[in-house]
PDB file with SEQRES, HELIX, SHEET and CRYST1 records, atoms N, CA, C and O in Angstrom:
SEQRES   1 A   79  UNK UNK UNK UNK UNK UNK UNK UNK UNK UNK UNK UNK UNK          
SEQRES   2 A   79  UNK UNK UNK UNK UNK UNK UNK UNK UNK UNK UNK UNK UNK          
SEQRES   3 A   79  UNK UNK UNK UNK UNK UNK UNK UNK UNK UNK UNK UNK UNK          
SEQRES   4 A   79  UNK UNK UNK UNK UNK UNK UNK UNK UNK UNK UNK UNK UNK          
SEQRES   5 A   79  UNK UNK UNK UNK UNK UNK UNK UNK UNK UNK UNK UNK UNK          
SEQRES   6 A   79  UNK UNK UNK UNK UNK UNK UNK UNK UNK UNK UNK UNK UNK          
SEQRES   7 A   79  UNK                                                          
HELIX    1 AA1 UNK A   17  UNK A   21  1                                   5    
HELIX    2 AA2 UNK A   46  UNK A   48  5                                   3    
HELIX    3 AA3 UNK A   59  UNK A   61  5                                   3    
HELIX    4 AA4 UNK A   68  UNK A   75  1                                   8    
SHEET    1 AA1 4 UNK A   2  UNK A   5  0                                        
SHEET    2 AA1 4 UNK A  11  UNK A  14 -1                                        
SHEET    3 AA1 4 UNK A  27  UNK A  32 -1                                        
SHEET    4 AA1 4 UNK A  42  UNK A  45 -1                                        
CRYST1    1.000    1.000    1.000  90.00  90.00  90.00 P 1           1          
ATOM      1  N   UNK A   1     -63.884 -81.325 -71.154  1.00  0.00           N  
ATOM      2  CA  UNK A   1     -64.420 -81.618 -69.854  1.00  0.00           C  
ATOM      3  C   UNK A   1     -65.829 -81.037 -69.795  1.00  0.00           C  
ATOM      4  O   UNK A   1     -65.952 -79.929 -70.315  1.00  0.00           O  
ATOM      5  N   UNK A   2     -66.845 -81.558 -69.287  1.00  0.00           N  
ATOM      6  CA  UNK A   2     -67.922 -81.094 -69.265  1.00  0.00           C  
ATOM      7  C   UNK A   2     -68.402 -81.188 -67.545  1.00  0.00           C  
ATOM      8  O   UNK A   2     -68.120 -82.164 -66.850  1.00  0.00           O  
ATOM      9  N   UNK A   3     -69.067 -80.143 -67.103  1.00  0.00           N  
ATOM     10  CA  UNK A   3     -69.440 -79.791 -65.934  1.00  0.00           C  
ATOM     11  C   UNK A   3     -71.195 -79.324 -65.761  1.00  0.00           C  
ATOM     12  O   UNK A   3     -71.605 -78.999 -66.876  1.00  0.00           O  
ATOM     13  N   UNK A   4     -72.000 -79.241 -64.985  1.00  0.00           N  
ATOM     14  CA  UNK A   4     -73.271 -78.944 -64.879  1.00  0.00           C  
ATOM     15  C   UNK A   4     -73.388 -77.705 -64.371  1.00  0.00           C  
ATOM     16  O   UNK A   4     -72.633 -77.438 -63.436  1.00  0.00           O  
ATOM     17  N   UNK A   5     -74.337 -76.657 -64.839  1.00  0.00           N  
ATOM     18  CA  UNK A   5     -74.880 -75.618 -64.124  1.00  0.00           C  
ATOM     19  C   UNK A   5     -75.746 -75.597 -63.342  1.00  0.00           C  
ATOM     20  O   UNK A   5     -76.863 -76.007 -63.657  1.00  0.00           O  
ATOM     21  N   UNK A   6     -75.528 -75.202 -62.331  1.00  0.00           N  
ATOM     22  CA  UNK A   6     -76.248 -75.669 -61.332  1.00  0.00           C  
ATOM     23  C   UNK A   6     -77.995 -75.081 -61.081  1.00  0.00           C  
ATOM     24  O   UNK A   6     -78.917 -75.573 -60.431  1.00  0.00           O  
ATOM     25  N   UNK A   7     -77.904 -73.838 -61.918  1.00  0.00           N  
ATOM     26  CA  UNK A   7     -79.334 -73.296 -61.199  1.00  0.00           C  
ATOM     27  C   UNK A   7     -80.168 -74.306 -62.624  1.00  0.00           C  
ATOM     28  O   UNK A   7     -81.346 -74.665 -62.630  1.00  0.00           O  
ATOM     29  N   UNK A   8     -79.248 -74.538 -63.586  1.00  0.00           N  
ATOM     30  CA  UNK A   8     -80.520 -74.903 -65.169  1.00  0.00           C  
ATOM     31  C   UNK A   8     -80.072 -76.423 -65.132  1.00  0.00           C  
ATOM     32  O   UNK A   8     -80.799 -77.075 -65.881  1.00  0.00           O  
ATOM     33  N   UNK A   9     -79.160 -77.159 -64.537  1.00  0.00           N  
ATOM     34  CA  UNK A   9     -78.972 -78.513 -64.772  1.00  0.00           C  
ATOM     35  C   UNK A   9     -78.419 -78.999 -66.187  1.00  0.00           C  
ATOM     36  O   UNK A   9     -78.001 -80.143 -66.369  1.00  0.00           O  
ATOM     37  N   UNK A  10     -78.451 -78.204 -66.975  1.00  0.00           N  
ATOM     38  CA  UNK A  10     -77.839 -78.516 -67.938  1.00  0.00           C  
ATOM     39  C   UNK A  10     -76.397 -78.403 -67.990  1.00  0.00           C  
ATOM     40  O   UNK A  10     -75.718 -77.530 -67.450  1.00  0.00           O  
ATOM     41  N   UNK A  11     -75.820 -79.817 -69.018  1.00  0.00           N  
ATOM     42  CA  UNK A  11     -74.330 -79.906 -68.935  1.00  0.00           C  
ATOM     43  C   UNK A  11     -73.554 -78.744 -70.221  1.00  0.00           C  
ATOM     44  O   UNK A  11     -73.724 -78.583 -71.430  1.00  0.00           O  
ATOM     45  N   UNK A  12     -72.948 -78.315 -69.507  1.00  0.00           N  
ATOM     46  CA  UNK A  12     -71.619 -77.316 -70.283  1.00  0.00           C  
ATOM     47  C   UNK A  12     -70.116 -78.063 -70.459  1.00  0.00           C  
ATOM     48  O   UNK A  12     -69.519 -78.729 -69.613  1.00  0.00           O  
ATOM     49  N   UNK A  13     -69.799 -77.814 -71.506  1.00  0.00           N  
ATOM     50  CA  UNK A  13     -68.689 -78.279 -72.197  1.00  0.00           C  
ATOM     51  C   UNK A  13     -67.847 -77.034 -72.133  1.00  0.00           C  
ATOM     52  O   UNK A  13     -68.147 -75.955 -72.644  1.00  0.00           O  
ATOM     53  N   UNK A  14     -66.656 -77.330 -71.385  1.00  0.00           N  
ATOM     54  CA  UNK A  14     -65.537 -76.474 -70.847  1.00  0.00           C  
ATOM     55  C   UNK A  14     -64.595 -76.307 -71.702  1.00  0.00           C  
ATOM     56  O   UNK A  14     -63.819 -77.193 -72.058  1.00  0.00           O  
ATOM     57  N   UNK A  15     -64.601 -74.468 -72.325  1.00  0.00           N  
ATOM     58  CA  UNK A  15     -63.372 -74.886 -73.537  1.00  0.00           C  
ATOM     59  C   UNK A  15     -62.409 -73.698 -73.283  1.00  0.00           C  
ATOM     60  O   UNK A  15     -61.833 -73.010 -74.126  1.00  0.00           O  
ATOM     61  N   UNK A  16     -62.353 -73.591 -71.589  1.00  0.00           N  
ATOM     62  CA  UNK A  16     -61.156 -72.914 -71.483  1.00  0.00           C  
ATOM     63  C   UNK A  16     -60.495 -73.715 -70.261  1.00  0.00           C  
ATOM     64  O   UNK A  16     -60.835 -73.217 -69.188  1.00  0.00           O  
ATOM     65  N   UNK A  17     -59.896 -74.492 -70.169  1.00  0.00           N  
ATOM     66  CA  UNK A  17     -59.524 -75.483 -68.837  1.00  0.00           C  
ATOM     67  C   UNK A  17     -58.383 -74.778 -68.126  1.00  0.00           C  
ATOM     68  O   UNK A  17     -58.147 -74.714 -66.920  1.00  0.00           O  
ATOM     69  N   UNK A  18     -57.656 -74.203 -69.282  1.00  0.00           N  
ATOM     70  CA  UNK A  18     -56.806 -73.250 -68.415  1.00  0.00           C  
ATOM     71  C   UNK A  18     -57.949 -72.197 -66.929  1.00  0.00           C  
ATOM     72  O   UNK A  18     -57.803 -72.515 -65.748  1.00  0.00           O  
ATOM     73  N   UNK A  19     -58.703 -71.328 -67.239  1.00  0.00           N  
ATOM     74  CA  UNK A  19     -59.539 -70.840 -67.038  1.00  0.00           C  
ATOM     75  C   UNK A  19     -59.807 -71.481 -65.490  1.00  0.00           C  
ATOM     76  O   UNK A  19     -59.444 -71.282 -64.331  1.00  0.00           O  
ATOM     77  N   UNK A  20     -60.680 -72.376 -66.257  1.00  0.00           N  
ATOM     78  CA  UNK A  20     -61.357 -73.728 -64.814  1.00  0.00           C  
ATOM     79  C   UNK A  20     -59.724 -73.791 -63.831  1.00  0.00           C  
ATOM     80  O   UNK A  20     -59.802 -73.217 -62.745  1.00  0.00           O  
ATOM     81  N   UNK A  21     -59.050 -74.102 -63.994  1.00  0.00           N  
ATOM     82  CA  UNK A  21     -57.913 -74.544 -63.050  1.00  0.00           C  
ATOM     83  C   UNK A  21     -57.144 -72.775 -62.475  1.00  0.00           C  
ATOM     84  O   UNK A  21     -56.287 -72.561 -61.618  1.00  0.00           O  
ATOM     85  N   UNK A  22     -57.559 -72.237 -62.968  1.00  0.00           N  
ATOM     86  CA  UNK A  22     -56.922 -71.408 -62.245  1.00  0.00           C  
ATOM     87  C   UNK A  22     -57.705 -70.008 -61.091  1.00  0.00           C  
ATOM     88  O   UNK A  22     -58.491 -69.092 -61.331  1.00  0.00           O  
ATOM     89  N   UNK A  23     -57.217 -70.325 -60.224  1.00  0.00           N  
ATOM     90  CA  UNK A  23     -58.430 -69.269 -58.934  1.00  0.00           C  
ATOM     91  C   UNK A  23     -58.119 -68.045 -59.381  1.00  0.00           C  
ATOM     92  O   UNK A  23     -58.413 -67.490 -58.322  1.00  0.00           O  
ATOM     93  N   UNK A  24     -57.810 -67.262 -59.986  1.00  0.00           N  
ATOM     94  CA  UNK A  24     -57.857 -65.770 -60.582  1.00  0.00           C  
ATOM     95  C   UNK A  24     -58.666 -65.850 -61.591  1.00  0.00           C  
ATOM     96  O   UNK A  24     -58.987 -64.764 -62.073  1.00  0.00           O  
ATOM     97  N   UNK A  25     -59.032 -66.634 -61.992  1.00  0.00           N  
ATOM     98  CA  UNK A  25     -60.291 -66.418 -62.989  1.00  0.00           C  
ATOM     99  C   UNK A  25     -61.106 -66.849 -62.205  1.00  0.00           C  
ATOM    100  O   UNK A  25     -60.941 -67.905 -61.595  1.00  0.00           O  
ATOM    101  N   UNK A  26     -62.742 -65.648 -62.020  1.00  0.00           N  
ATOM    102  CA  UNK A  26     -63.794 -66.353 -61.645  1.00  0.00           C  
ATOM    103  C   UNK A  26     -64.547 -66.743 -62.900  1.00  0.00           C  
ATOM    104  O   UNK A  26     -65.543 -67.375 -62.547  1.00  0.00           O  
ATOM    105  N   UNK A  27     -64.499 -66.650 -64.011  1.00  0.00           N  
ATOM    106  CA  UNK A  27     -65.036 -67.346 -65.435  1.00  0.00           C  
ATOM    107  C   UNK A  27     -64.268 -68.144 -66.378  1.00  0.00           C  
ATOM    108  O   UNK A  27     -63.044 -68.107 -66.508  1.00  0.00           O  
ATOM    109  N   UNK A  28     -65.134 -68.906 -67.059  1.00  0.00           N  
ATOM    110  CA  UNK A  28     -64.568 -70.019 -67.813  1.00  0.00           C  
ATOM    111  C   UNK A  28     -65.667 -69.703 -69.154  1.00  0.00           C  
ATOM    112  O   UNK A  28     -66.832 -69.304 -69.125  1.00  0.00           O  
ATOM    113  N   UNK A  29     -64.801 -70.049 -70.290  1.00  0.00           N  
ATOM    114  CA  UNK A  29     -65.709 -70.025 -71.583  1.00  0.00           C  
ATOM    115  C   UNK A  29     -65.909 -71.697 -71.986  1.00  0.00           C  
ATOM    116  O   UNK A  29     -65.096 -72.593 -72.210  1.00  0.00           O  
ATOM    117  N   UNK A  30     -67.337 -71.647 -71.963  1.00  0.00           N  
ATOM    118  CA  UNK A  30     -68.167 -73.180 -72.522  1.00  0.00           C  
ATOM    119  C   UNK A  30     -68.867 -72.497 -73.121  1.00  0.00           C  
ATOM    120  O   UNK A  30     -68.886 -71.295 -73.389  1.00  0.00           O  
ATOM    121  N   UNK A  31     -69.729 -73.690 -73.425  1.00  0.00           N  
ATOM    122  CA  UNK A  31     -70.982 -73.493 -74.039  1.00  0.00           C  
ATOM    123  C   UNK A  31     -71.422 -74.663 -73.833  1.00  0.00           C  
ATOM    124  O   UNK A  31     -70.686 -75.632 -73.651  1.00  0.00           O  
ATOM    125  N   UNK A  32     -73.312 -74.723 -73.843  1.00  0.00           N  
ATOM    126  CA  UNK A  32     -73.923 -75.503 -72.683  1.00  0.00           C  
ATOM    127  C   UNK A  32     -73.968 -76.617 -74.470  1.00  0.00           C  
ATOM    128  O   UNK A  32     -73.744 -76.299 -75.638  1.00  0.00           O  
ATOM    129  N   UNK A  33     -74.415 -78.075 -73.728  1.00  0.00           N  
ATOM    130  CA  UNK A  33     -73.951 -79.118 -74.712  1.00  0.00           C  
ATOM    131  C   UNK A  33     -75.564 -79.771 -74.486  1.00  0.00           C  
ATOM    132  O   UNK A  33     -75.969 -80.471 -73.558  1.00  0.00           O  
ATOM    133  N   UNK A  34     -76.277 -79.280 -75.651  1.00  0.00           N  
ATOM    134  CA  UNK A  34     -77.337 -80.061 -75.619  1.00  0.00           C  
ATOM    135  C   UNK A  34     -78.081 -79.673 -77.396  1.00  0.00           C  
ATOM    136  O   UNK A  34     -77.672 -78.622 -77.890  1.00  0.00           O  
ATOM    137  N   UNK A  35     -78.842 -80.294 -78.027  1.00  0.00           N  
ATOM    138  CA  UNK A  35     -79.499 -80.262 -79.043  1.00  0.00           C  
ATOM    139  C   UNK A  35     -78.794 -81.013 -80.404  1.00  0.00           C  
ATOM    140  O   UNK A  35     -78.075 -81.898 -79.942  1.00  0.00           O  
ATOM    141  N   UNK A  36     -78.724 -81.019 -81.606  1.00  0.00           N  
ATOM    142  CA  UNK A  36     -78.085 -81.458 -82.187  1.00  0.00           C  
ATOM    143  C   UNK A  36     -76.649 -80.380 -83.006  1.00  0.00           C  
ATOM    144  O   UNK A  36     -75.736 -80.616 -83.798  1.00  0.00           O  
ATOM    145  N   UNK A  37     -77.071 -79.359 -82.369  1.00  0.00           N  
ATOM    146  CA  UNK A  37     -75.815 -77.920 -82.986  1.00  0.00           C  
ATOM    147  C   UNK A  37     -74.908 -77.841 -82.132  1.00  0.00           C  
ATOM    148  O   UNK A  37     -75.231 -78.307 -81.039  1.00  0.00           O  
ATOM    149  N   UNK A  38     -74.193 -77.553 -82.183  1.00  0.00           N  
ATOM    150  CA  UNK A  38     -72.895 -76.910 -81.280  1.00  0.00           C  
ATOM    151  C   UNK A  38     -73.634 -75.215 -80.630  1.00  0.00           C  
ATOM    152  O   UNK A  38     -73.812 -74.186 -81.280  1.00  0.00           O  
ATOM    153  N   UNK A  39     -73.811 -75.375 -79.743  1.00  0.00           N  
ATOM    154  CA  UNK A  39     -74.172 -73.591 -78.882  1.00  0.00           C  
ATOM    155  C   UNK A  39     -73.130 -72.859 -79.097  1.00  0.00           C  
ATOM    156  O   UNK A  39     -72.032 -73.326 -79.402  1.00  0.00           O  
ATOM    157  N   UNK A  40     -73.408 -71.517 -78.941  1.00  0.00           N  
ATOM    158  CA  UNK A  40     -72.101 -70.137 -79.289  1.00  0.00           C  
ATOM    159  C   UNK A  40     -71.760 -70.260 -77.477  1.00  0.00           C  
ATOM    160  O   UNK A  40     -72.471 -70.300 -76.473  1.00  0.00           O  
ATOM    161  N   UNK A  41     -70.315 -70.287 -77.742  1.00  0.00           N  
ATOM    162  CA  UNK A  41     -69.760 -70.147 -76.492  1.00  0.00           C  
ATOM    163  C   UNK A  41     -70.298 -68.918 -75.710  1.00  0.00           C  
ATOM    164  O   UNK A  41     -70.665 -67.840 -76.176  1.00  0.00           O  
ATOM    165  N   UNK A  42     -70.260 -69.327 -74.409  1.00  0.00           N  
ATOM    166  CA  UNK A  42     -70.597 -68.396 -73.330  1.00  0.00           C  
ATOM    167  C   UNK A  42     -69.309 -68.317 -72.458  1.00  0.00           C  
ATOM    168  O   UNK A  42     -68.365 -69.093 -72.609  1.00  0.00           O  
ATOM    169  N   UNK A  43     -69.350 -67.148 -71.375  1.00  0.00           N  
ATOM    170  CA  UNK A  43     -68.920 -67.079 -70.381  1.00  0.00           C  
ATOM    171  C   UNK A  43     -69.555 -67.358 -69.133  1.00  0.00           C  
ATOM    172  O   UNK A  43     -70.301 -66.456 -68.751  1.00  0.00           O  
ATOM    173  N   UNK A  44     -69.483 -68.152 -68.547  1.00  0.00           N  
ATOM    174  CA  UNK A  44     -69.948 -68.714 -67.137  1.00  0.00           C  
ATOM    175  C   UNK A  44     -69.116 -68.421 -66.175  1.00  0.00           C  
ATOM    176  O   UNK A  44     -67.901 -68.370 -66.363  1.00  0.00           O  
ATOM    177  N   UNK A  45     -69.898 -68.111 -64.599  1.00  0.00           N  
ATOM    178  CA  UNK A  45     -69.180 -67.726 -63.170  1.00  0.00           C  
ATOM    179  C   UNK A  45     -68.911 -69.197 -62.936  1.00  0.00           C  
ATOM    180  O   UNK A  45     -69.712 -70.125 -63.049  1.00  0.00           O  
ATOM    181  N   UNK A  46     -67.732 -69.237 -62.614  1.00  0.00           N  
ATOM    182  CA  UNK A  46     -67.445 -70.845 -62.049  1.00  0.00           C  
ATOM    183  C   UNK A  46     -68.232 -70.808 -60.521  1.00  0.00           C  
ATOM    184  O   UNK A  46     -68.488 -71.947 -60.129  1.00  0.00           O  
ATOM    185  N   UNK A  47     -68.573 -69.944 -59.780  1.00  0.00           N  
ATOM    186  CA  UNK A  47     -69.188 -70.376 -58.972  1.00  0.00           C  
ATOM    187  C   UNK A  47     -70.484 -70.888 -59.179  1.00  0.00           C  
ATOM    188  O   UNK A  47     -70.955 -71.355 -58.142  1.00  0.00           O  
ATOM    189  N   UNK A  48     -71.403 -70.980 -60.403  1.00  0.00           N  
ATOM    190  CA  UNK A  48     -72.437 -71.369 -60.790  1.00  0.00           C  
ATOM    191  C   UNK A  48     -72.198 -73.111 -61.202  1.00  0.00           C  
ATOM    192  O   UNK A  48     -73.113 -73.925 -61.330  1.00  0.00           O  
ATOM    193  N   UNK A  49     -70.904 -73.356 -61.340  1.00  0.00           N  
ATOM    194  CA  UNK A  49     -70.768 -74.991 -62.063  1.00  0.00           C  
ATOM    195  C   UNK A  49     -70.442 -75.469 -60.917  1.00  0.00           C  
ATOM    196  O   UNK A  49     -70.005 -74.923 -59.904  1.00  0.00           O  
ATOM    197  N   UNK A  50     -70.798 -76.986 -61.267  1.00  0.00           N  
ATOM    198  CA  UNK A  50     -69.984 -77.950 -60.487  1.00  0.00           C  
ATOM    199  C   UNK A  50     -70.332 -79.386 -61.355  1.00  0.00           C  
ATOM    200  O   UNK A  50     -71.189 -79.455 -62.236  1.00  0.00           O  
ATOM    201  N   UNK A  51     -69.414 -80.579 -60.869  1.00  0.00           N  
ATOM    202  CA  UNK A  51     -69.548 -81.523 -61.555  1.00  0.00           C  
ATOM    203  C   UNK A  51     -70.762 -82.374 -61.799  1.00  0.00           C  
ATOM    204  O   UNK A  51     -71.722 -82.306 -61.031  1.00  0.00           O  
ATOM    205  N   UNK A  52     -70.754 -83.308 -63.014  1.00  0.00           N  
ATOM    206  CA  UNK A  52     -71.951 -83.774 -63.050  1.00  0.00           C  
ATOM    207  C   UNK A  52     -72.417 -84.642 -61.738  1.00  0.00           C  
ATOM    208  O   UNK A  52     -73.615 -84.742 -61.470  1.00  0.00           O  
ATOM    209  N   UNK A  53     -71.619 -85.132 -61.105  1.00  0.00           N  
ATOM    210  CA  UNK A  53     -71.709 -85.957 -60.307  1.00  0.00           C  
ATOM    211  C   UNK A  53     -72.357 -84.939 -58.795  1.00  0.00           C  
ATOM    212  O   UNK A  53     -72.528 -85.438 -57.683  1.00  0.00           O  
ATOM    213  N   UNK A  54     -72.614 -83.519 -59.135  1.00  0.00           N  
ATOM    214  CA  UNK A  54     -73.310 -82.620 -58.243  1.00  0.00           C  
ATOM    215  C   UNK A  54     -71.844 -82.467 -57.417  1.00  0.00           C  
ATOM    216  O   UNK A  54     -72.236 -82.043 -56.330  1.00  0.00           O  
ATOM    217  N   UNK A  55     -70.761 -82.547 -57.350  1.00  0.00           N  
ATOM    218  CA  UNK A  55     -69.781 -82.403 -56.244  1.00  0.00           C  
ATOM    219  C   UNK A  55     -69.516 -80.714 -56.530  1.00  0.00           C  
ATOM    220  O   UNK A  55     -69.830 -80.030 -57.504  1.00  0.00           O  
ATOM    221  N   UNK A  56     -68.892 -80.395 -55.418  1.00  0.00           N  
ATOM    222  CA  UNK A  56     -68.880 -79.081 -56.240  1.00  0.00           C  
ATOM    223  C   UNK A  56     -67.381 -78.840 -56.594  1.00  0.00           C  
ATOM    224  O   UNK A  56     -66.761 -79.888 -56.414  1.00  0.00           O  
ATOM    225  N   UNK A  57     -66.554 -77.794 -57.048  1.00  0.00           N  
ATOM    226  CA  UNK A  57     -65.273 -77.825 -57.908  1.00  0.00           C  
ATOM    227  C   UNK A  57     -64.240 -77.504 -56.340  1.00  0.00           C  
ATOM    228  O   UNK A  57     -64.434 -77.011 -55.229  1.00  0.00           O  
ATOM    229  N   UNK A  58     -63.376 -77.978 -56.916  1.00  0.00           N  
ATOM    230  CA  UNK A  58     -61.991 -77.762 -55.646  1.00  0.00           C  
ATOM    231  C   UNK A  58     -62.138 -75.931 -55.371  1.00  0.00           C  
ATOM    232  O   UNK A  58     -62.458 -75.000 -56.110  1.00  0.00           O  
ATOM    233  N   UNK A  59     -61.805 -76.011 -54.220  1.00  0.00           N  
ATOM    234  CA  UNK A  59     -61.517 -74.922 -53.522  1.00  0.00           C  
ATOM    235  C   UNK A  59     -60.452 -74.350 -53.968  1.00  0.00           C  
ATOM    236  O   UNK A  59     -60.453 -73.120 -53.912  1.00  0.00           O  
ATOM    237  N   UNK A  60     -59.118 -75.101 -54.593  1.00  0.00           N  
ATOM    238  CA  UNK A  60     -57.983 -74.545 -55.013  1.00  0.00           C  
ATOM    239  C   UNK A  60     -58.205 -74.070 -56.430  1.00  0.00           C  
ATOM    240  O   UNK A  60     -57.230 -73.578 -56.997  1.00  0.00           O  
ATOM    241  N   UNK A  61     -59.903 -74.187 -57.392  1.00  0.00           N  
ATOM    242  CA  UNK A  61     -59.946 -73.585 -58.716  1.00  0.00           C  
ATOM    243  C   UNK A  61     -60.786 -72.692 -58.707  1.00  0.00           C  
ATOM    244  O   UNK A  61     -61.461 -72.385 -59.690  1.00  0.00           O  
ATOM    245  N   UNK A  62     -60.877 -71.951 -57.158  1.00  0.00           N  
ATOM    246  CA  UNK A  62     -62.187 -70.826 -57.369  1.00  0.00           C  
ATOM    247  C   UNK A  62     -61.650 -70.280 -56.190  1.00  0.00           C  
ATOM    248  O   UNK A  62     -62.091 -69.143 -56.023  1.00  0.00           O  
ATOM    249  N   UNK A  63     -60.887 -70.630 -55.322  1.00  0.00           N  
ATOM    250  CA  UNK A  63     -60.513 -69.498 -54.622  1.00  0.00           C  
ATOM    251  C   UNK A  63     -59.187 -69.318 -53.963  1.00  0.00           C  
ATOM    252  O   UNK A  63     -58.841 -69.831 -52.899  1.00  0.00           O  
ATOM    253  N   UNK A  64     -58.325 -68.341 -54.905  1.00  0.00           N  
ATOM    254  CA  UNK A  64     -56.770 -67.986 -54.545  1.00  0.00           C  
ATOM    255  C   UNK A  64     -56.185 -68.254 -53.267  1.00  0.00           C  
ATOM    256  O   UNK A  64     -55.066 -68.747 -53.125  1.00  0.00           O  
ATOM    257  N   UNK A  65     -57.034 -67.888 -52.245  1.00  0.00           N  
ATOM    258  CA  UNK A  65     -56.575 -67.862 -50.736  1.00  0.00           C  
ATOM    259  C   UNK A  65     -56.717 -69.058 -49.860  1.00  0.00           C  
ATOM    260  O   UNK A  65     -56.618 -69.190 -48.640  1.00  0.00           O  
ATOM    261  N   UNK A  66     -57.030 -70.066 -51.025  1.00  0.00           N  
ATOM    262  CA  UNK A  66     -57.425 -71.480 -49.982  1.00  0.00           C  
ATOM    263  C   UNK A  66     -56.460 -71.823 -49.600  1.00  0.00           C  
ATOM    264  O   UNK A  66     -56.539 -73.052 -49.612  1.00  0.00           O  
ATOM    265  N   UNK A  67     -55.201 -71.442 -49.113  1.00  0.00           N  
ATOM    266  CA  UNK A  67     -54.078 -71.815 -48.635  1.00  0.00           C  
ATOM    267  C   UNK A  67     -53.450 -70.861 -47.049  1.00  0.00           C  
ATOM    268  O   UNK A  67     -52.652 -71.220 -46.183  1.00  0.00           O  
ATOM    269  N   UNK A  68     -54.177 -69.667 -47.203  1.00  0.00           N  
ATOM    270  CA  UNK A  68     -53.599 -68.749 -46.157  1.00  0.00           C  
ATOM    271  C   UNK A  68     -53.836 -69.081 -44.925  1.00  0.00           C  
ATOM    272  O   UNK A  68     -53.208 -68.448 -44.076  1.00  0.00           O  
ATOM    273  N   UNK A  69     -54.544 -69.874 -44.580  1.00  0.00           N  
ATOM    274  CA  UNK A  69     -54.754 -70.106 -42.890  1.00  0.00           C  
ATOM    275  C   UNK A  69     -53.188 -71.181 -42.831  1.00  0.00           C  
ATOM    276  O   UNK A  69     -52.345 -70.945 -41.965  1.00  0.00           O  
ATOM    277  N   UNK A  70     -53.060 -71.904 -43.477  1.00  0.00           N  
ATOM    278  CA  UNK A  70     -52.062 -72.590 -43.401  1.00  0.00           C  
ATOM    279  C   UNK A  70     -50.476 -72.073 -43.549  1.00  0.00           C  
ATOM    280  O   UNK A  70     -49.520 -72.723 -43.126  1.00  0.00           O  
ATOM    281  N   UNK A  71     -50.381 -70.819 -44.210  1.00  0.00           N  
ATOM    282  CA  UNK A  71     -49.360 -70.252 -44.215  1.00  0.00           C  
ATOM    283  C   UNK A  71     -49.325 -69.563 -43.110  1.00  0.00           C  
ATOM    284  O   UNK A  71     -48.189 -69.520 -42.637  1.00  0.00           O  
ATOM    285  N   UNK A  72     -50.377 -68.825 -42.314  1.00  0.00           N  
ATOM    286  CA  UNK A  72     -49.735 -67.974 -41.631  1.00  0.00           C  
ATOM    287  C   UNK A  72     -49.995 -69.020 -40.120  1.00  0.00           C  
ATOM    288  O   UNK A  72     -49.626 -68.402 -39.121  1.00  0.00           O  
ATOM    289  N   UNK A  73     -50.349 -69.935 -39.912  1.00  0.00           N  
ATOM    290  CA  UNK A  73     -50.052 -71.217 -39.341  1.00  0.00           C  
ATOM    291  C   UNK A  73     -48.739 -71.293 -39.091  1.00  0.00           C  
ATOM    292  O   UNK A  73     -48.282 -71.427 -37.955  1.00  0.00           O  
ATOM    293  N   UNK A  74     -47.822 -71.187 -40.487  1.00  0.00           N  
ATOM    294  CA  UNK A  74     -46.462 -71.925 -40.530  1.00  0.00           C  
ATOM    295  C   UNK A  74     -45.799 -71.135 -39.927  1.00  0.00           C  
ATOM    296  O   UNK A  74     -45.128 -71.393 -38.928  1.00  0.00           O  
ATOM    297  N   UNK A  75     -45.929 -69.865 -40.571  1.00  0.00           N  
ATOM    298  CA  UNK A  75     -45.186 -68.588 -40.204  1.00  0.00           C  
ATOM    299  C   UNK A  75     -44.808 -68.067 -38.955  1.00  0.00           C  
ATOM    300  O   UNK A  75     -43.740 -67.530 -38.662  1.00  0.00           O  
ATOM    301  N   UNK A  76     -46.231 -68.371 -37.931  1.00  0.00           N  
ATOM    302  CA  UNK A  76     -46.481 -68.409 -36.323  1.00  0.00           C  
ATOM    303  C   UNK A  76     -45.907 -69.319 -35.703  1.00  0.00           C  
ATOM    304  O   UNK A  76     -45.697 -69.100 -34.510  1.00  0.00           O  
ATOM    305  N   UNK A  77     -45.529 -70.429 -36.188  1.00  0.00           N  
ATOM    306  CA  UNK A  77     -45.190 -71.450 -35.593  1.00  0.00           C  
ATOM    307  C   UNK A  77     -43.384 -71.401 -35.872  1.00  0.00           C  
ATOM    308  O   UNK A  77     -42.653 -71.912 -35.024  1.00  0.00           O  
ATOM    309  N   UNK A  78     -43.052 -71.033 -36.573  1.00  0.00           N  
ATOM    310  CA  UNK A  78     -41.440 -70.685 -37.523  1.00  0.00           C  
ATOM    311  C   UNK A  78     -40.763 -69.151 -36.374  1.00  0.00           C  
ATOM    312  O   UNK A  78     -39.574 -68.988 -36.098  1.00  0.00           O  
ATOM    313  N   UNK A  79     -41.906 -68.254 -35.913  1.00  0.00           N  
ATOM    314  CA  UNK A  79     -41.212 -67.168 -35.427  1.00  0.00           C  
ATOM    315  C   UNK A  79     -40.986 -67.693 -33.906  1.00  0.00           C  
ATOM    316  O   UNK A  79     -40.380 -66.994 -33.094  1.00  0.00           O  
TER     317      UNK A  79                                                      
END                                                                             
């Protein structure tokens, strides 16, 4: 999967997807995909990527708690 950095525009090739999908990691290991070599993997803040298409990444792969207004919603409404 490849994603863009946002402050350099250049595209990164995502080679931990576990990583990307999960909100307890704020980093993912790529390495940025440009020249004719393969780059030495890096670690990148996923809050720095988003897709090429400029969208930015789900809320449910960068932040654990995107669910709590809705739980304690339920919870209030259940007592």
């Amino acid at each position: 999967m490849f994603l863009k950095h946002r402050t350099t525009g250049k595209m990164i090739e995502v080679l931990s997807q576990r990583d990307l999908f999960n909100p307890m990691h704020p980093k993912i290991v790529g390495r940025y995909h440009y020249g004719e070599e393969a780059q030495e993997p890096e670690s990148f803040e996923k809050a720095e990527l988003m897709f090429i298409s400029d969208e930015l990444l789900p809320r449910c792969w960068t932040d654990s708690h995107y669910r709590d207004d809705e739980i304690h919603h339920y919870y209030k409404k259940a007592s």
